[in-house]
N, C-alpha and C positions, 0 to 999 in steps of 0.2 A: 504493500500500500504506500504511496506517494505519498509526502510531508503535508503535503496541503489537502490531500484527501484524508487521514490521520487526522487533523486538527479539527478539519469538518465535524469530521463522525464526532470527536468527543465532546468537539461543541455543543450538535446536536443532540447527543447523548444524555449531557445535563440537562439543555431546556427538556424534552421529552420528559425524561424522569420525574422532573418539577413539575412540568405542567400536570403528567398523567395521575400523580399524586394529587394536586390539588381538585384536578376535572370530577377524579373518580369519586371523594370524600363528598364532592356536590351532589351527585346521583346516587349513591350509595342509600342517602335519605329517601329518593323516588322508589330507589327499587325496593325498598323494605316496605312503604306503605304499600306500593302495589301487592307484596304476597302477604302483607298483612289486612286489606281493604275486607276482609269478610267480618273478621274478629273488628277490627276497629268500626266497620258501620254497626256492629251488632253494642257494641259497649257506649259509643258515641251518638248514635243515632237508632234508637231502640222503636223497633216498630211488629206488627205483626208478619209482612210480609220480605220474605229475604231480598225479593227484585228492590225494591223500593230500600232497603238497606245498603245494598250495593250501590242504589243510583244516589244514594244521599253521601256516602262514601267517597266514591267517583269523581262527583260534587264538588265534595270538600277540594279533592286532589289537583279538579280543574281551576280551582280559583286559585291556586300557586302558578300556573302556566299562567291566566290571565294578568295579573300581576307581574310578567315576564316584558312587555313592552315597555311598561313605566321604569324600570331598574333600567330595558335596553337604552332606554333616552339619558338615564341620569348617567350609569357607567362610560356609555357611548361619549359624550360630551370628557367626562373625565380623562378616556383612554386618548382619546384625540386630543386634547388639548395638553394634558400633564404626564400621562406615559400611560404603557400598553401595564405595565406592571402592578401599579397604584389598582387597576380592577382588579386584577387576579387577588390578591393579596384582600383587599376588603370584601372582597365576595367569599372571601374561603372562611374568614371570619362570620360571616353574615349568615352563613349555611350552617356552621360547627355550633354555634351556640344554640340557635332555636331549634336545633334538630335532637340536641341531648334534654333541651324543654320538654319537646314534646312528650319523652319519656316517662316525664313528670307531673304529667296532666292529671286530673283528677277526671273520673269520666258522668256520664249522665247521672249514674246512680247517687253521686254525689254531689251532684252541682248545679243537675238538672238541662238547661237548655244550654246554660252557659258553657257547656264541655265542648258542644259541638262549633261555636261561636271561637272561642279561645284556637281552638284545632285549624281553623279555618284559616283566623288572621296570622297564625304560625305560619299556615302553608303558606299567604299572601305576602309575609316578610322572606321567606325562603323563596319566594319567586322572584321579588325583586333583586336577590342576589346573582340566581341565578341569568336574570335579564345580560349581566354584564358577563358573568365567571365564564361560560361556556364559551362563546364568541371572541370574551378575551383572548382565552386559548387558543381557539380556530386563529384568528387572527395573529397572535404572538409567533404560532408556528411558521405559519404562512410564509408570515418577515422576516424569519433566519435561517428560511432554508434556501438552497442554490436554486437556478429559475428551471433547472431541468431536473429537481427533484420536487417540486410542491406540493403535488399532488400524495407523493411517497412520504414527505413527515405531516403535511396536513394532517394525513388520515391517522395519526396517533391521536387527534384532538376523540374522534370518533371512538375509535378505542377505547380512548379511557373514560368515555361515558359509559359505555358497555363492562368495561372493565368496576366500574363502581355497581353497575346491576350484578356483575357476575357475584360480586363479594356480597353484597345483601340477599345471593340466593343462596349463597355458600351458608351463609349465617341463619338463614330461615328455614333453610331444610334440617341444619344442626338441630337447630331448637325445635323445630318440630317435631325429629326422632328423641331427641332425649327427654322431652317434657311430655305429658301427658295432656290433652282436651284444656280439661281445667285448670292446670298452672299455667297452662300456656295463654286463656284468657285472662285468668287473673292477675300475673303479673311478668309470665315470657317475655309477652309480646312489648312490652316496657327496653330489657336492657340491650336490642340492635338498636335503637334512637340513644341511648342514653353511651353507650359508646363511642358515638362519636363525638364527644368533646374533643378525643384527641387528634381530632382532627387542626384544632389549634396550631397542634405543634407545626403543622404542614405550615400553616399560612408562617410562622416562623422563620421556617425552611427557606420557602420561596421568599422573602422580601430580605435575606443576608445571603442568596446565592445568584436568582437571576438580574440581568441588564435587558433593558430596553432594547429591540434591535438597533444596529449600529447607524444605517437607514433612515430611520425613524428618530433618531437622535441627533443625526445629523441636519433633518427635515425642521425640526425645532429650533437648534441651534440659527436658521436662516430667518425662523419669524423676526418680524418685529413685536417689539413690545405692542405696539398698537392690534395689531393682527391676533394677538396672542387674549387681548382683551374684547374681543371683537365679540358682538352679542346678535339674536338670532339665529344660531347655529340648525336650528330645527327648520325654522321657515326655510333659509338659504338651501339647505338640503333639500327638501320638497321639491322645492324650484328649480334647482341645476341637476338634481342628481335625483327625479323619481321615475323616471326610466329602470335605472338599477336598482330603485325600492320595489319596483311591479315586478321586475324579473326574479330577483331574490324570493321574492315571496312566493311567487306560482312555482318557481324552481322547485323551493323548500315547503309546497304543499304534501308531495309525497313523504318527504322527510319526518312531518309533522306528524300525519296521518297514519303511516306506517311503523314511526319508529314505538309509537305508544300501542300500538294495538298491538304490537310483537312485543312487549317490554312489560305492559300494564294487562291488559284485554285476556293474553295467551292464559295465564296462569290460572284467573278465575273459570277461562272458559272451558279449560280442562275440567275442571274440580265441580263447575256448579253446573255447568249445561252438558258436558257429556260423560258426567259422573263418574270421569277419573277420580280415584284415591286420590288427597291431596300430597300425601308424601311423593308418587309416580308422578304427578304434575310437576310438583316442584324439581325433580329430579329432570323431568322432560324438560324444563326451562333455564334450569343450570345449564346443563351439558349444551343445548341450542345458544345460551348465548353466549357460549365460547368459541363455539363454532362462528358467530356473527362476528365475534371481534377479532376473529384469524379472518375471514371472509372479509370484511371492510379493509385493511391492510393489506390483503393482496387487491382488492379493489382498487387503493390507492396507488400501488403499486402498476399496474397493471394499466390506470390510466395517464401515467407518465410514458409509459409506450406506446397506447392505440391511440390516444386522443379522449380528452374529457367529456366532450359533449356528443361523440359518437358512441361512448361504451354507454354512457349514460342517458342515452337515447333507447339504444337496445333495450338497454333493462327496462325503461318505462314500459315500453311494450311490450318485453315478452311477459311481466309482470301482470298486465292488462288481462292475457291471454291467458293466462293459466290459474290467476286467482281461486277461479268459480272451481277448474278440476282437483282443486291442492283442497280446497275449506268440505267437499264431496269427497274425497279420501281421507280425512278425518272423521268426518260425521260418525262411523260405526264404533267410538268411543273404545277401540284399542289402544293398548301402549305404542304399539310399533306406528299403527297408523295416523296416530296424532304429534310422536315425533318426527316423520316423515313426511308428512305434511307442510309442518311449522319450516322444518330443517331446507326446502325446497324455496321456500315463500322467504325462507332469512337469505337464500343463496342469493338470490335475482334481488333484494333491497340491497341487499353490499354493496353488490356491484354497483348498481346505484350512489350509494350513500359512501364510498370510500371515497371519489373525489370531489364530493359534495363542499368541503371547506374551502377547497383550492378555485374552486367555480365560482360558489360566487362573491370568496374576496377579491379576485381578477375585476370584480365588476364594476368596483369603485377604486378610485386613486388613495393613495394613503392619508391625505389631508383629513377625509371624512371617512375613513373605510372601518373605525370600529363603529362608528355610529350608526353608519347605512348599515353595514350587516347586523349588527344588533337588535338596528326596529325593524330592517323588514324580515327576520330570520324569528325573533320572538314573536311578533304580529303573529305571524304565518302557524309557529309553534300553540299560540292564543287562540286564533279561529279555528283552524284547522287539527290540531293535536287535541289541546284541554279535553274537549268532550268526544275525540271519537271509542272511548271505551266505553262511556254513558249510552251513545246513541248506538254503538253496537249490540248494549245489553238490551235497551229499548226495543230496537228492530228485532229482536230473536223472541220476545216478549209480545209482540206485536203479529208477527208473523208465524210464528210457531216453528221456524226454518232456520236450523241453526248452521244451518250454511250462506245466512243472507250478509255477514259481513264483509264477503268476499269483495259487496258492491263497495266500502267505501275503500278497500284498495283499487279495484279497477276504475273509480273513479277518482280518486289523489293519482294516482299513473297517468289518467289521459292529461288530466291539467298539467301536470309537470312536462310532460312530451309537449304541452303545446309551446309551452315557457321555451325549452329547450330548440325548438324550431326556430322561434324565435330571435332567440340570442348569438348571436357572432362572437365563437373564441376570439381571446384575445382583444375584447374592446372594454371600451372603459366607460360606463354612463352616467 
């Protein structure tokens, strides 16, 4: 290996390792509520019927995404104007702390409505964190890697959201074998939230090891002071750069829509609608989404060779095309057939979603590039993600066909293909 390829790599080595640690401690929190969403609608939101416990559950979960634009606006502003760093670093705090709260919550039986209320605006401050922590990332990578690897360390941003669901399955399948029904209501489902305080120590990590891209450093260095004070930054973006807010967002409809029904959606739908054990659920969503976080890495990898907006075309499509047969080879509530299923429907999103970071930071100049990505990447996450596990549990409720969610994948696919037709690599809106 070459001196200058050596320095690369270890360069990149540290940010990766930073980031992935801090990305993964932010969703770690999502993935634990998602396999705990049965138990918590049931202690939080106490009612006669289980649908309606889920969707008040669901609920709660949505209003942390919704919450995700207002953080992309505040971070977005900070990352641009004062460094890519100063988000990372308060957003890892902003996650650590309400997330080992919530552990601590007192629930219905004791507080009455106010349980469900408390849980809520937890999730609503942990969304605004994440508004900025996720995209920082995307973006942080983006800017230190070489311009013919972007796509290849982007896709660590992705990873290590997966990488944080992986460990909150690791940890809920633990506690689900070794606790019984009722400790695991009573007080289980308590210490995955409550351990991550030490998630602190990360945001520690990160704000005495990583730098600002060089880049990006030097882009500040040339402001003026006047320019550095310059207000309207939201409108100004609107106006010169909502070109690349519409692209962003239809791009990362699929993103939104997909990454929650395979994340959040999968687990329950094993366990309550096709009356998989929930321990074999959980197990079928561990091992899939290790599989998704090896698959989005060669995704990323893979479109540093073919071209970004060709692979990721493909997969909109083949995606489209096979949804209805992949959610129909499930239906018969076997093991094999529901990870085989799931495992088919994670291959064709990777591929997708591996140079999804690298896409569409391209899309804005770095002046305003964590801001635009931010609102229109959370937006997109807001509309299109928050509630598509609600409205999946709805439509199966609704329709009696628990093969009908396959429509809101094949409908997040066409929107993104059209985004993608749309969009000219390499330009800048």
């Amino acid at each position: 290996m070459k001196e200058e390829d050596r320095s690369e790599f270890q360069h990149m080595r540290k940010v990766i390792i930073s980031c992935i640690a801090g990305s993964a401690l932010e969703w770690y929190d999502f993935a634990v509520y998602g396999f705990f969403a049965t138990i918590i609608g049931k202690l939080f939101f106490p009612s006669g019927d289980d649908f309606q416990q889920l969707i008040a559950s669901f609920g709660a979960f949505a209003s942390g995404l919704i919450a995700r634009p207002i953080g992309a606006i505040i971070f977005g502003y900070i990352g641009d104007k004062f460094g890519r760093k100063k988000t990372l670093v308060i957003s890892i705090y902003m996650m650590a702390i309400p997330t080992a709260v919530m552990g601590l919550l007192p629930t219905y039986e004791t507080i009455g409505c106010s349980a469900g209320i408390l849980l809520t605006l937890i999730r609503i401050l942990q969304g605004l964190a994440l508004g900025g922590g996720f995209t920082g990332t995307i973006v942080f990578l983006y800017e230190h890697s070489a311009d013919n690897k972007k796509s290849t360390y982007s896709s660590w941003a992705p990873f290590s959201l997966v990488t944080g669901f992986i460990l909150g399955a690791f940890v809920a399948a633990c506690m689900d074998k070794i606790m019984t029904a009722e400790q695991l209501e009573s007080y289980g489902w308590r210490i995955p939230f409550i351990l991550s305080f030490f998630g602190t120590f990360i945001g520690d990590y990160v704000k005495r090891k990583l730098d600002d891209p060089k880049e990006f450093v030097e882009q500040q260095k040339a402001q003026s002071a006047e320019k550095k004070k310059e207000e309207g930054f939201l409108k100004k973006l609107c106006v010169n750069h909502w070109k690349g807010l519409v692209l962003v967002t239809a791009t990362d409809v699929l993103t939104a829509c997909g990454y929650f029904l395979i994340a959040i959606f999968f687990t329950t739908y094993f366990e309550k609608i096709l009356n998989i054990e929930r321990y074999y659920a959980l197990i079928i969503q561990f091992v899939n989404m290790i599989f998704l976080s090896l698959f989005i890495l060669f995704g990323g990898w893979l479109a540093d060779r073919v071209g970004k907006r060709l692979q990721m075309l493909i997969a909109t499509l083949a995606l489209a095309a096979l949804a209805y047969p992949l959610f129909s080879l499930m239906q018969d509530g076997k093991i094999l057939s529901a990870f085989l299923g799931e495992l088919c429907i994670i291959f064709l999103f990777s591929i997708y979603y591996g140079p999804i970071p690298a896409a569409i930071c391209s899309m804005f100049p770095m002046s305003v590039r964590l801001a635009g990505v931010s609102i229109a990447h959370n937006f997109a996450m807001a509309a299109f993600g928050a509630y598509a596990p609600t409205l999946a549990t709805y439509l199966i409720k609704w329709s009696g066909n628990v093969t009908i969610p396959a429509v809101l994948f094949i409908a997040a696919s066409l929107v993104s293909a059209l985004a993608l037709f749309l969009w000219r690599e390499g330009d800048e809106y």
